[in-house]
FIMIMI-974066 format. One record per atom (N, C-alpha, C): residue in three letters; x negated, y, z. Coordinates in pm, whole numbers, padded with zeros to 5 digits, always signed. Example, Ala and Ser with C-alpha at 12.3 -4.5 7.8 and 13.67 -1.06 7.14 Angstrom:
<rs>
ala-01319-00569+00780ala-01230-00450+00780ala-01320-00330+00780ser-01285-00225+00708ser-01367-00106+00714ser-01290+00003+00787
</rs>
This chain:
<rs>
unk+05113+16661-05453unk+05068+16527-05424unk+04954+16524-05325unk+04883+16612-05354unk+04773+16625-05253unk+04799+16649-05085unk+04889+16761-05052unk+04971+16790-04942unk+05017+16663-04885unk+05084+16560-04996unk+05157+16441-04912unk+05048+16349-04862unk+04959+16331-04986unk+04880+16183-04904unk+04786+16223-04789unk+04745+16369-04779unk+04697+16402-04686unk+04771+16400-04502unk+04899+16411-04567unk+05012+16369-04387unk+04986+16260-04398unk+05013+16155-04512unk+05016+16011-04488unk+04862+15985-04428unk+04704+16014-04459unk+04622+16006-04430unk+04604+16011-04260unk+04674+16147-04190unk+04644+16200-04087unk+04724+16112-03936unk+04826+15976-04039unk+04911+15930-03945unk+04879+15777-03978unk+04787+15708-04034unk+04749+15515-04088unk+04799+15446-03963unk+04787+15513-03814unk+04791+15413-03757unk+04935+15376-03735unk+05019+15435-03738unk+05181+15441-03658unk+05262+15347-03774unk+05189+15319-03928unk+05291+15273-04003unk+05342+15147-03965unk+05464+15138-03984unk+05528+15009-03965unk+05505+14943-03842unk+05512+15038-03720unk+05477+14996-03594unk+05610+15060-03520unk+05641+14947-03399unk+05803+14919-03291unk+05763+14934-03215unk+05752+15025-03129unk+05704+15029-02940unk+05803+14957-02884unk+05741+14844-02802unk+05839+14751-02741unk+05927+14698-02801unk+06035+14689-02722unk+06135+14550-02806unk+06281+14672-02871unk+06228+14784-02939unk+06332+14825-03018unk+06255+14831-03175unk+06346+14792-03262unk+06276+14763-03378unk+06361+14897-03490unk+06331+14881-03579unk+06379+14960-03680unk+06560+14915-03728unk+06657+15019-03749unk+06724+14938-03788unk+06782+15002-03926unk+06679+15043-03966unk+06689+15063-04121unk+06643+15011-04227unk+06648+14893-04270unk+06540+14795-04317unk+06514+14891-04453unk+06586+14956-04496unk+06497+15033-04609unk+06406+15126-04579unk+06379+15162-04457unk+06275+15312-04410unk+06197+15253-04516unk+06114+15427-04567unk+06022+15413-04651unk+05867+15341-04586unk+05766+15296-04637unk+05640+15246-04574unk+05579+15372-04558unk+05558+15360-04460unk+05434+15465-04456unk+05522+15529-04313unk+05601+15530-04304unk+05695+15637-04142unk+05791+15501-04107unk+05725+15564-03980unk+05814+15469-03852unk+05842+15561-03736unk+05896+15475-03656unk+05996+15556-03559unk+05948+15480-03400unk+05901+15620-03302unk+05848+15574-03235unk+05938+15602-03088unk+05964+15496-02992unk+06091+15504-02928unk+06007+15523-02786unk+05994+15550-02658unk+05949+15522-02536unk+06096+15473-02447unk+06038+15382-02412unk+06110+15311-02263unk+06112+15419-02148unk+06242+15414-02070unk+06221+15485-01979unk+06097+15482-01867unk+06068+15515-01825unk+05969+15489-01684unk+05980+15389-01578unk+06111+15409-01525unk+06169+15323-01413unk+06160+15195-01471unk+06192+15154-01580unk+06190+14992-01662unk+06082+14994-01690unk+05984+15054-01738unk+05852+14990-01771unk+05776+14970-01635unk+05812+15058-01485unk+05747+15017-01353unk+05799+14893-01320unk+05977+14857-01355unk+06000+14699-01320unk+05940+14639-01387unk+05900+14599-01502unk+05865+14536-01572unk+05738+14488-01560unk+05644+14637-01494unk+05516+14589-01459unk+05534+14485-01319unk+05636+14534-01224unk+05593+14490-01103unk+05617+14337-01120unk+05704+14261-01230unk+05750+14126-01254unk+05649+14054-01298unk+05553+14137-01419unk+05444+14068-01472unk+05356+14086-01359unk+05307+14165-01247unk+05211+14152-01174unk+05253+14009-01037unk+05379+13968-00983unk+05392+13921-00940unk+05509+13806-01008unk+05501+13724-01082unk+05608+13635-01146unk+05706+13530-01064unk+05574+13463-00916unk+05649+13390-00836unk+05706+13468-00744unk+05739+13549-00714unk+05777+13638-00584unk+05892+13617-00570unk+05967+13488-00463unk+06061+13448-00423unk+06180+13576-00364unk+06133+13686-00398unk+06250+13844-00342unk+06311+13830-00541unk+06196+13862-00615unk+06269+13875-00763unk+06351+13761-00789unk+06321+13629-00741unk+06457+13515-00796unk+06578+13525-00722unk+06569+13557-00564unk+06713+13617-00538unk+06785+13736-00581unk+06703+13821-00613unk+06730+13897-00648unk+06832+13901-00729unk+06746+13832-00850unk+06829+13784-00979unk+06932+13745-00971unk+06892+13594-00855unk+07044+13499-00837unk+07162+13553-00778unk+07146+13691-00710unk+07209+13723-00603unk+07213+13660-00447unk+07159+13565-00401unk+07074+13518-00299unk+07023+13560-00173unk+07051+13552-00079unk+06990+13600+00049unk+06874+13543+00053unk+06763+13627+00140unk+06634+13556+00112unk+06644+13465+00270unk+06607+13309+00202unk+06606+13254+00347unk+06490+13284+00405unk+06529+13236+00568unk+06422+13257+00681unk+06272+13156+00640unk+06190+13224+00718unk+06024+13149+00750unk+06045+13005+00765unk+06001+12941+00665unk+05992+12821+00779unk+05879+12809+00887unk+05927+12797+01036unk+05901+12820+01149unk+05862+12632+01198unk+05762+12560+01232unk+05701+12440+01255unk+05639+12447+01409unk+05688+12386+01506unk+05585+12365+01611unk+05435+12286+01565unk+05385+12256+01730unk+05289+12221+01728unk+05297+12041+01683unk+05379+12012+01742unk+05437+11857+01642unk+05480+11830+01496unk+05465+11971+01426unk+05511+11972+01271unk+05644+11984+01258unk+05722+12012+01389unk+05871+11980+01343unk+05961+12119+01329unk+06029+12152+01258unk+06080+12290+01157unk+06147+12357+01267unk+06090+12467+01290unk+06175+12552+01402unk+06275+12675+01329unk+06375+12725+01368unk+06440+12817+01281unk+06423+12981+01344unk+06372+13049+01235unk+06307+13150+01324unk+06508+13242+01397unk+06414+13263+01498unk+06525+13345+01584unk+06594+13447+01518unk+06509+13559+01440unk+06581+13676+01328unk+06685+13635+01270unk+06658+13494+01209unk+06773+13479+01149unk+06940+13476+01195unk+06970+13428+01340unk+07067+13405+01415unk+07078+13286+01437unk+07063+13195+01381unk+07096+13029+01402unk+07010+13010+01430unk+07050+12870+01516unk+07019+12771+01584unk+07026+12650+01552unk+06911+12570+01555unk+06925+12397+01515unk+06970+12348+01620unk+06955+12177+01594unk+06978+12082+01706unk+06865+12068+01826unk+06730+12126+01839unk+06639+12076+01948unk+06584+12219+02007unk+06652+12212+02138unk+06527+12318+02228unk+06405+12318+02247unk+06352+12432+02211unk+06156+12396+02228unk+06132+12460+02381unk+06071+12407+02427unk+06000+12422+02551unk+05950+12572+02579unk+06004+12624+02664unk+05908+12774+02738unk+05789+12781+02679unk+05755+12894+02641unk+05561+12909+02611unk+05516+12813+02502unk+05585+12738+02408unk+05584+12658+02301unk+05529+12750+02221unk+05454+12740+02135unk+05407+12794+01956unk+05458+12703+01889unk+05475+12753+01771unk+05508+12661+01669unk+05414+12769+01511unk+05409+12665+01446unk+05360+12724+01310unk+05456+12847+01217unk+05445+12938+01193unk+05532+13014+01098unk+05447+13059+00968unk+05477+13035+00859unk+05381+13003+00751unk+05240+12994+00759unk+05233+12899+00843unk+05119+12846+00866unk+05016+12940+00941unk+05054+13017+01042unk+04999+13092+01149unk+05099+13014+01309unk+04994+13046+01409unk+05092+13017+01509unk+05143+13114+01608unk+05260+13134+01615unk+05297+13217+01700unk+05407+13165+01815unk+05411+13224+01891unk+05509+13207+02059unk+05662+13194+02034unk+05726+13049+02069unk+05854+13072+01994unk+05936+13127+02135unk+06038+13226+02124unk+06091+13252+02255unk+06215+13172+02294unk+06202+13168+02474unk+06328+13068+02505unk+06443+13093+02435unk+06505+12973+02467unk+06608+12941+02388unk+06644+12910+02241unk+06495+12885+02167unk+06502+12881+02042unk+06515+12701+02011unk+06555+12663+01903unk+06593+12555+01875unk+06577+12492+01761unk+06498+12393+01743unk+06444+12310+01597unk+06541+12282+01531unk+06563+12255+01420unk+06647+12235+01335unk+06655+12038+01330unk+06556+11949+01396unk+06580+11810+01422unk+06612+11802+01514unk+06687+11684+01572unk+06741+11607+01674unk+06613+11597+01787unk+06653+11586+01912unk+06528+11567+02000unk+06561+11411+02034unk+06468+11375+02045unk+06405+11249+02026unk+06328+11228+02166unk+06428+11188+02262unk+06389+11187+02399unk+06321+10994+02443unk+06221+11070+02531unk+06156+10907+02547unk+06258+10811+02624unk+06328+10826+02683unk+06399+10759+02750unk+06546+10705+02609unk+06551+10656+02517unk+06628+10634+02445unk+06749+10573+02461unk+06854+10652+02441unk+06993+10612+02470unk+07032+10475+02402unk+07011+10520+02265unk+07075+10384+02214unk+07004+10264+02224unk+06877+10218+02247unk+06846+10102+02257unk+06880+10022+02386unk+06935+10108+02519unk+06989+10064+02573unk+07075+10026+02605unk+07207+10054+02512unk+07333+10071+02479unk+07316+09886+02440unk+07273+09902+02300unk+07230+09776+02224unk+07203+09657+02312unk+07086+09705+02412unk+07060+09596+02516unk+07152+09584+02611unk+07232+09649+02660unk+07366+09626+02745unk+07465+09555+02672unk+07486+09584+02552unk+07575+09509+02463unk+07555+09361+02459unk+07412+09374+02452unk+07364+09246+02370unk+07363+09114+02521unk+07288+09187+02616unk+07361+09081+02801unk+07478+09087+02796unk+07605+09189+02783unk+07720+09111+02807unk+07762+09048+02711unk+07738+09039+02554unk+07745+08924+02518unk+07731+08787+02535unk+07584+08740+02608unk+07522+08643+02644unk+07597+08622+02733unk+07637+08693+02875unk+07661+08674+03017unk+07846+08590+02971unk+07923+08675+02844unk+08028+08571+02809unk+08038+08516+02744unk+07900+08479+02661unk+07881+08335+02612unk+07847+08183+02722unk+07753+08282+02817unk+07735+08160+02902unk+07868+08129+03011unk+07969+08247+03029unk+08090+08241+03107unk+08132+08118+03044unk+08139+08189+02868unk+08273+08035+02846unk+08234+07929+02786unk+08067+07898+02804unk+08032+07771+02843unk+08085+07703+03027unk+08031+07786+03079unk+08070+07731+03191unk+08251+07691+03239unk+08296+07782+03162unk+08468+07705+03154unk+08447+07627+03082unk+08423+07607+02987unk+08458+07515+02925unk+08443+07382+02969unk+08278+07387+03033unk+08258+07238+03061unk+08329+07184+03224unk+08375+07324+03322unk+08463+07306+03432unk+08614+07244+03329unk+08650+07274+03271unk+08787+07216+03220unk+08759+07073+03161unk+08631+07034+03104unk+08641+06903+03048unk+08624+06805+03237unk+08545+06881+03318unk+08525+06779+03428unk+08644+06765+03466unk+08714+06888+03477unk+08874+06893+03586unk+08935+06770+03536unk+08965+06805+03410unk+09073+06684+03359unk+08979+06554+03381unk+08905+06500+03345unk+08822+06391+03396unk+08847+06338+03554unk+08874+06440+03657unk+08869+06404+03755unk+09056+06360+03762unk+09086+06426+03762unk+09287+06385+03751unk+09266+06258+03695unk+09212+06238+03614unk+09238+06060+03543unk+09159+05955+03603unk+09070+05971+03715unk+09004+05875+03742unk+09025+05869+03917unk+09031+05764+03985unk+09031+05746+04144unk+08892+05832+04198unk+08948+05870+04323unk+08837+05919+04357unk+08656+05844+04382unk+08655+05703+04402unk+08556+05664+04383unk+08488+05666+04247unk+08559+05660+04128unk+08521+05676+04015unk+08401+05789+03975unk+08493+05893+04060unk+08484+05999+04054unk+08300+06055+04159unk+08319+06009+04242unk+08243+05992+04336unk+08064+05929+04275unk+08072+05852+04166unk+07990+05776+04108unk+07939+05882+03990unk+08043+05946+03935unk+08033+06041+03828unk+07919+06122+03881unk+07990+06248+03970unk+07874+06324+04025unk+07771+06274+04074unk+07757+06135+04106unk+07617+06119+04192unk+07502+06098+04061unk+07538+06016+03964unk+07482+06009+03829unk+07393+06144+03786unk+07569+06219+03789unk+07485+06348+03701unk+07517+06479+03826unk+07438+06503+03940unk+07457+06589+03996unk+07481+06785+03965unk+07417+06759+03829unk+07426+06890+03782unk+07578+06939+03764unk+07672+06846+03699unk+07747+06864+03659unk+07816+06893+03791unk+07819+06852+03876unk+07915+06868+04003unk+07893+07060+04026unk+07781+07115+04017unk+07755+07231+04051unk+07795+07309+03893unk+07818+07238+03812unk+07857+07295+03665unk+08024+07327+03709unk+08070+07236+03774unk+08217+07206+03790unk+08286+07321+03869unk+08184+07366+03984unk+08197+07456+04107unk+08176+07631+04056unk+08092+07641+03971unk+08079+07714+03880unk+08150+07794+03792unk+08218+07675+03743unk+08353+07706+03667unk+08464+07706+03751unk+08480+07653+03802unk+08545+07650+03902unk+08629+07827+03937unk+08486+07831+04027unk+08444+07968+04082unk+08494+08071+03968unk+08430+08141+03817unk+08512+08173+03749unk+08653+08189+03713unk+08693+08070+03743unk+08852+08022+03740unk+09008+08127+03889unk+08891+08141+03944unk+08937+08147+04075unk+08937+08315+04060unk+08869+08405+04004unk+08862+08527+03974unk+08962+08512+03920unk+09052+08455+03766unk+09142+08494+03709unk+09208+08535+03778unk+09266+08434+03903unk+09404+08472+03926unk+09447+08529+04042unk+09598+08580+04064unk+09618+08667+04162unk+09604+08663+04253unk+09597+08575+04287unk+09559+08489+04405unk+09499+08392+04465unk+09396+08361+04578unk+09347+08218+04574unk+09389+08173+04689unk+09460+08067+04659unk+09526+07974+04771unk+09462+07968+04902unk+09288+07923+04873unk+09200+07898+05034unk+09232+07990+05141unk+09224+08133+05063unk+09230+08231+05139unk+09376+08227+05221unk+09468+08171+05213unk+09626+08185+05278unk+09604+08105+05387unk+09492+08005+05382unk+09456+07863+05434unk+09415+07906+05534unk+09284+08009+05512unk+09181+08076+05591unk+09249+08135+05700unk+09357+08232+05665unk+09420+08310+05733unk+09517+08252+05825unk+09598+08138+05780unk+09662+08009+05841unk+09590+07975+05992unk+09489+07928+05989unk+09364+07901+06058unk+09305+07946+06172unk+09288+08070+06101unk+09242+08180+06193unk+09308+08245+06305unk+09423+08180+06272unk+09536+08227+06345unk+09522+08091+06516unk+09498+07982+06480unk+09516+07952+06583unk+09394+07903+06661unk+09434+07821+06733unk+09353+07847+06925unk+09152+07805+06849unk+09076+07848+06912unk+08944+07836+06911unk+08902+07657+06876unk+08940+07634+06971unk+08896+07480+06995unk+08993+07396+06869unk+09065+07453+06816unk+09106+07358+06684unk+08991+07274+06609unk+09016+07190+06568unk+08910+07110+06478unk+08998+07063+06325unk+08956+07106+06271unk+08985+07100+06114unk+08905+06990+06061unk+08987+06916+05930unk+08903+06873+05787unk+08934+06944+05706unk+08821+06966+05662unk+08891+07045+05501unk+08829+06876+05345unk+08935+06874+05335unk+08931+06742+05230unk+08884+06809+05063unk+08800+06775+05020unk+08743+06847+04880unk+08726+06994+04891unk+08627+07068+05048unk+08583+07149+05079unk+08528+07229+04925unk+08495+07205+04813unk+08371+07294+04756unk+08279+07344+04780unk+08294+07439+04778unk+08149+07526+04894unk+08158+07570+05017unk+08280+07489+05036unk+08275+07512+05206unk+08308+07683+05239unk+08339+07730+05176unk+08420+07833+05241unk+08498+07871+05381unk+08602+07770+05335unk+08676+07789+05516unk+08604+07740+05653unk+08489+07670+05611unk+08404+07658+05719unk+08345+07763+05757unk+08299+07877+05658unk+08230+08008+05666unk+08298+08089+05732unk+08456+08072+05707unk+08521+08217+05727unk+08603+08183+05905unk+08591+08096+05961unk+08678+08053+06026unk+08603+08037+06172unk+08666+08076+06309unk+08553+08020+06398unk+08593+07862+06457unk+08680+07807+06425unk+08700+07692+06461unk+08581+07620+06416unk+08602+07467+06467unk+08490+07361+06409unk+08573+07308+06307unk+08469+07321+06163unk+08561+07250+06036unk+08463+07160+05989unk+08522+07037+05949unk+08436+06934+05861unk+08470+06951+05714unk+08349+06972+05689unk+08389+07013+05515unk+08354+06859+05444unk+08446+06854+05393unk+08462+06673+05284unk+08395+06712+05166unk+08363+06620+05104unk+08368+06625+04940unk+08281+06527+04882unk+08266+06505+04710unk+08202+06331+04647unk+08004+06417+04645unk+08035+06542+04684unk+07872+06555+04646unk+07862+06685+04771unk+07706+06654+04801unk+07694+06779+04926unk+07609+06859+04848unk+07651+06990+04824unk+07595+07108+04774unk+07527+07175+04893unk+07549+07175+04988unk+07451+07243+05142unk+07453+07166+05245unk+07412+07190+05361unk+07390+07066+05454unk+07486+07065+05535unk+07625+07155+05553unk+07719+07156+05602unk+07846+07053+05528unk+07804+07020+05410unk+07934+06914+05364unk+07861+06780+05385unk+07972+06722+05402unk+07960+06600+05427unk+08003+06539+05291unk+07887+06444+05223unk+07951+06340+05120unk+08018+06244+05108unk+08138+06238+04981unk+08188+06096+05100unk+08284+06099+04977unk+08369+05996+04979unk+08511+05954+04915unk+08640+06000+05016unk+08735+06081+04961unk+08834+06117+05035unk+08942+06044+05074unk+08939+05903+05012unk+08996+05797+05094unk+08949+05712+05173unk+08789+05761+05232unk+08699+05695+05289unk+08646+05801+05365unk+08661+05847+05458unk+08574+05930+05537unk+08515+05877+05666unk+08400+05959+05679unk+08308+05902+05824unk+08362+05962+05930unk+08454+06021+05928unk+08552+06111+06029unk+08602+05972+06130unk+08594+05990+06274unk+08710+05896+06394unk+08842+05920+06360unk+08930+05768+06423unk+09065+05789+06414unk+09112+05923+06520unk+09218+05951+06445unk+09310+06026+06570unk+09212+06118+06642unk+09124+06236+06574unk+09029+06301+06600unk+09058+06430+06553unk+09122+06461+06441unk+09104+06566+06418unk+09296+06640+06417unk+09266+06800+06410unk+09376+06856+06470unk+09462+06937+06314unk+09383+06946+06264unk+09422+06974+06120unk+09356+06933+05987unk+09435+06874+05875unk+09359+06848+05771unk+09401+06945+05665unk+09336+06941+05539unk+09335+07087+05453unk+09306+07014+05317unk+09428+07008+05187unk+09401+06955+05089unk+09461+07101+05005unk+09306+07179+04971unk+09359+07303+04880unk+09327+07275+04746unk+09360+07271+04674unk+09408+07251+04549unk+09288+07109+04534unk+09295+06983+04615unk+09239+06867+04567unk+09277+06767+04542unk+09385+06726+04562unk+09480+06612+04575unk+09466+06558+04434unk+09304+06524+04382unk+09323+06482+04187unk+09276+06346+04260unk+09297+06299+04102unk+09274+06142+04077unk+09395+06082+04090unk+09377+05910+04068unk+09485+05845+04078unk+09548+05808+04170unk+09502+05783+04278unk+09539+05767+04373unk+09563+05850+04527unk+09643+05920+04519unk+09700+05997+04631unk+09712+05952+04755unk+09788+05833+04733unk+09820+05766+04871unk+09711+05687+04963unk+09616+05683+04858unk+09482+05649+04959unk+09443+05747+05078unk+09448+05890+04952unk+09389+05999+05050unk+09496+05996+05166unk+09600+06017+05165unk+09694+06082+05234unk+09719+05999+05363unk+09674+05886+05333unk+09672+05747+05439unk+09522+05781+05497unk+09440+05840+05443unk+09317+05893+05491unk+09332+05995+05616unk+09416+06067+05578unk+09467+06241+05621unk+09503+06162+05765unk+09597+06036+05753unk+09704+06019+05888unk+09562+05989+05969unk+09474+05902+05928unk+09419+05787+05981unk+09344+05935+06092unk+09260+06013+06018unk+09199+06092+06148unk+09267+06219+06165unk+09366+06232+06184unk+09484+06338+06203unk+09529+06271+06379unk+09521+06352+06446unk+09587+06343+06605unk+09728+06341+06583unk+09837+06223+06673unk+09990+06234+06614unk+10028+06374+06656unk+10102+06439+06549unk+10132+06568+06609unk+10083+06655+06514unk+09906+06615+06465unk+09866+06727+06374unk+09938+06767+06255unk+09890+06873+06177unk+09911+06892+06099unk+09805+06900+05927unk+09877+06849+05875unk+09891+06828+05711unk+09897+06957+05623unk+09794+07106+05581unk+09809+07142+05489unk+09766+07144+05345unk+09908+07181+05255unk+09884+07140+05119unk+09869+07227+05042unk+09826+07260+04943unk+09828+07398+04829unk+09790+07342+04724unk+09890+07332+04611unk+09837+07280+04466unk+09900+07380+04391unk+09857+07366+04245unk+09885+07408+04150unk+10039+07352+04070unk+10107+07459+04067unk+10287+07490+04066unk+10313+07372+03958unk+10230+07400+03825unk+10284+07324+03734unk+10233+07179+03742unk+10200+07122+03845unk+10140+06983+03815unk+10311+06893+03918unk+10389+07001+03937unk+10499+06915+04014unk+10564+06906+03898unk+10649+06757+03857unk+10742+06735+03829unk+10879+06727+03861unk+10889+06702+04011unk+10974+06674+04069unk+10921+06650+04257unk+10955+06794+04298unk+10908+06807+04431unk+10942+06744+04541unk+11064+06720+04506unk+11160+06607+04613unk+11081+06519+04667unk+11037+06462+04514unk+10994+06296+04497unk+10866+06347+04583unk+10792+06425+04561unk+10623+06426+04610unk+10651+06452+04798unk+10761+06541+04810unk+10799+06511+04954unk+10798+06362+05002unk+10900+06309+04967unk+10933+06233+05020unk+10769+06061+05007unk+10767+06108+04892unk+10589+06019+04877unk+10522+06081+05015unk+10503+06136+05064unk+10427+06234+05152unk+10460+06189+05307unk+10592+06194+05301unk+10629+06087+05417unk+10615+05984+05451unk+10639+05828+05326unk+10585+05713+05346unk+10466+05721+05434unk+10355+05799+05427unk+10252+05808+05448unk+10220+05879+05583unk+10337+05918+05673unk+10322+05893+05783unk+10369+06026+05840unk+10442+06108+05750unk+10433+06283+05779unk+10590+06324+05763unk+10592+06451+05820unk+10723+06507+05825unk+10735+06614+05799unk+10796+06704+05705unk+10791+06829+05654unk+10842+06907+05742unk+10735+07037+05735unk+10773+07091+05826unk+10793+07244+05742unk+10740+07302+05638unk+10787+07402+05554unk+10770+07397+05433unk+10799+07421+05307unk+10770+07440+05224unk+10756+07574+05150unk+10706+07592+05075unk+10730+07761+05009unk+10693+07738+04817unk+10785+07740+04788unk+10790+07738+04615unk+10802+07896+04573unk+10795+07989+04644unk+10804+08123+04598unk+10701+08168+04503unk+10583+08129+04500unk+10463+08189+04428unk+10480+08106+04255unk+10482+08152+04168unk+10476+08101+04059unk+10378+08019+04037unk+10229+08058+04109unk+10134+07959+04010unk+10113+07854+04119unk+10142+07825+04269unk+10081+07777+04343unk+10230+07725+04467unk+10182+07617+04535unk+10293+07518+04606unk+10183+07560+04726unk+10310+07551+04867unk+10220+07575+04953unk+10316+07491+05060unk+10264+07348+05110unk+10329+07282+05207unk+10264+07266+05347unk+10324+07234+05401unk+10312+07171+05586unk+10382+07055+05627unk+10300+07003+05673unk+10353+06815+05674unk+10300+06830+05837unk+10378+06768+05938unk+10319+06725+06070unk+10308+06569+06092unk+10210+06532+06119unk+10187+06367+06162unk+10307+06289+06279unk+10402+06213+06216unk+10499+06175+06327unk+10450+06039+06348unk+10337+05955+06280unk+10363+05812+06324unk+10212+05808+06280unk+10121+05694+06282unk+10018+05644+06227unk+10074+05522+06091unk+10006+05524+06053unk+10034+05472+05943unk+09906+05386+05863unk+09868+05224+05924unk+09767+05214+05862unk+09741+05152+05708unk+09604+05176+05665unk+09601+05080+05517unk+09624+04950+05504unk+09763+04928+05415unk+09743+04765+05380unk+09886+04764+05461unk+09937+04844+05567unk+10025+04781+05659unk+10163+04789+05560unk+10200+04894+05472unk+10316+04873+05435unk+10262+04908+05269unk+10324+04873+05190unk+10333+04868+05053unk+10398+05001+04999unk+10279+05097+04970unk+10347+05230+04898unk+10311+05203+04758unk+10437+05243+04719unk+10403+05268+04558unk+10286+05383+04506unk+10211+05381+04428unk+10099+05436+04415unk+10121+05545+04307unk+10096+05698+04314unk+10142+05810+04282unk+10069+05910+04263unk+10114+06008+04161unk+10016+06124+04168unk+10103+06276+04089unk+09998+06331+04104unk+10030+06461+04063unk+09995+06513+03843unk+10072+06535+03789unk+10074+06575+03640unk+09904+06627+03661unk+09817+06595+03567unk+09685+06675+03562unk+09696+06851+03469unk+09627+06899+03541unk+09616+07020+03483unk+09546+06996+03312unk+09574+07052+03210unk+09563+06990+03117unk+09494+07135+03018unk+09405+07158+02973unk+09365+07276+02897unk+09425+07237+02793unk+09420+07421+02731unk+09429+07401+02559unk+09272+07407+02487unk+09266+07335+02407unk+09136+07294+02359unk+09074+07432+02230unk+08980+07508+02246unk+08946+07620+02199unk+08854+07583+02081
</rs>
């Protein structure tokens, strides 16, 4: 007995003691002896190096299996550069001789390296986009105001005599240049513009010709032409038209060598004008016509109306779909009041209402 408690004496501290995380697995061992295990080496050096460093972003990939990502790399603007080691490339080139921050030191980023944000150039694309959008919106909002209110005058003018008409624009002069306007617009649509066939008509013959042009507009064929042309019309937009009623002109009899009705022949009364046309037309001159295709009902009839009035056909051309293109020569004078024409006109051009 003495022998034993003396081992038990020589060993108090080890009883009932587990080095590390292996425990006993004899739950009956006697008290007094325990069993003492050592960890290998290599695991107790990992183990230290985990407790000495716990956040060390290498041990959580580690773990996770994880590549360790790159530096974040920041210029001098704060904005995230991707360091070059890695291989990729963002969306923004940094400038030659640029630094940028790399954990918060600064170092030289080399050409060709590239931020991971968008560059953000002063000259900004899209707000100009927006603002281009946003004028041609306006520019065909105000277009199809300006048709619109050219189509309410047009038809206005087909339904009323030309003095009517004449009173209209002087009232509200704006509108006459509202009319010309739209007009003008109108005249882009299509394939063709009649004046110009007129122009070319014109140009063709001798110097000393003297023209009217009857509901001139802006006087165009006066511009384009070297003859002498009197430009007509109910309102003078420049100092080259003359104002006036087109069954009333300040023009002499038997004065002029050509008259020119391109697409004007509106209102109710035709045969005023056209008795206008003879009155300062030289016998002999000529009568040209150009209207719009669909306002004929019956072309015969508008011939032969055309003659009462003092004229003789000399070509016609119905070939063009949207547009009539005649030649009348003066065979007789023909004055107002002397013979009784029936009073006539042309179908009005008629919009569809939007």
């Amino acid at each position: 007995k003495e022998k034993k408690q003396k081992k038990t004496k020589g060993k108090p501290e080890n009883d009932g003691e587990v080095e590390g995380n292996v425990q006993s697995t004899n739950s009956k061992t006697n008290a007094g002896w325990s069993v003492l295990l050592k960890p290998p080496k290599s695991n107790v050096a990992e183990r230290q190096k985990d407790t000495d460093n716990p956040n060390d972003p290498l041990k959580d990939d580690k773990r996770k299996g994880r590549k360790r990502k790159a530096d974040n790399v920041t210029n001098g603007d704060g904005e995230k550069v991707i360091d070059n080691t890695t291989g990729k490339t963002g969306n923004k080139k940094v400038k030659p001789n640029d630094t940028a921050m790399v954990n918060g030191t600064n170092r030289p980023i080399p050409n060709g390296a590239k931020t991971s944000e968008k560059s953000t150039s002063t000259n900004q694309k899209k707000p100009v986009k927006e603002a281009f959008k946003s004028d041609n919106l306006r520019d065909k909002l105000v277009e199809s105001l300006k048709g619109s209110r050219f189509r309410f005058i047009n038809e206005q003018l087909y339904k009323i005599p030309g003095e009517e008409a004449k009173k209209m624009f002087q009232q509200d002069p704006a509108s006459f240049k509202a009319y010309h306007d739209g007009y003008r617009l109108q005249v882009e649509q299509w394939p063709m513009n009649p004046l110009d066939r007129m122009i070319k008509s014109i140009q063709k013959m001798p110097k000393d010709t003297i023209v009217a042009d009857f509901g001139c507009g802006e006087a165009k064929l006066a511009a384009s032409v070297q003859q002498k042309v009197y430009s007509l019309d109910l309102v003078s937009n420049n100092n080259g038209v003359i104002a006036c009623d087109m069954a009333n002109t300040p023009l002499e009899s038997n004065f002029v060598n050509v008259v020119v009705f391109c697409l004007s022949l509106m209102g109710t009364n035709l045969v005023d004008f056209l008795l206008e046309a003879n009155r300062v037309l030289k016998v002999g001159g000529i009568l040209k016509i150009a209207e719009v295709a669909s306002r004929f009902e019956n072309v015969n009839e508008f011939v032969n109306n055309v003659k009462k009035c003092g004229f003789e056909l000399g070509t016609k051309d119905l070939k063009n779909k949207l547009f009539y293109f005649f030649i009348f020569k003066k065979n007789r004078t023909v004055l107002k009041g002397s013979t009784k024409i029936k009073p006539f006109s042309l179908k009005p051009c008629l919009y569809k209402k939007r």
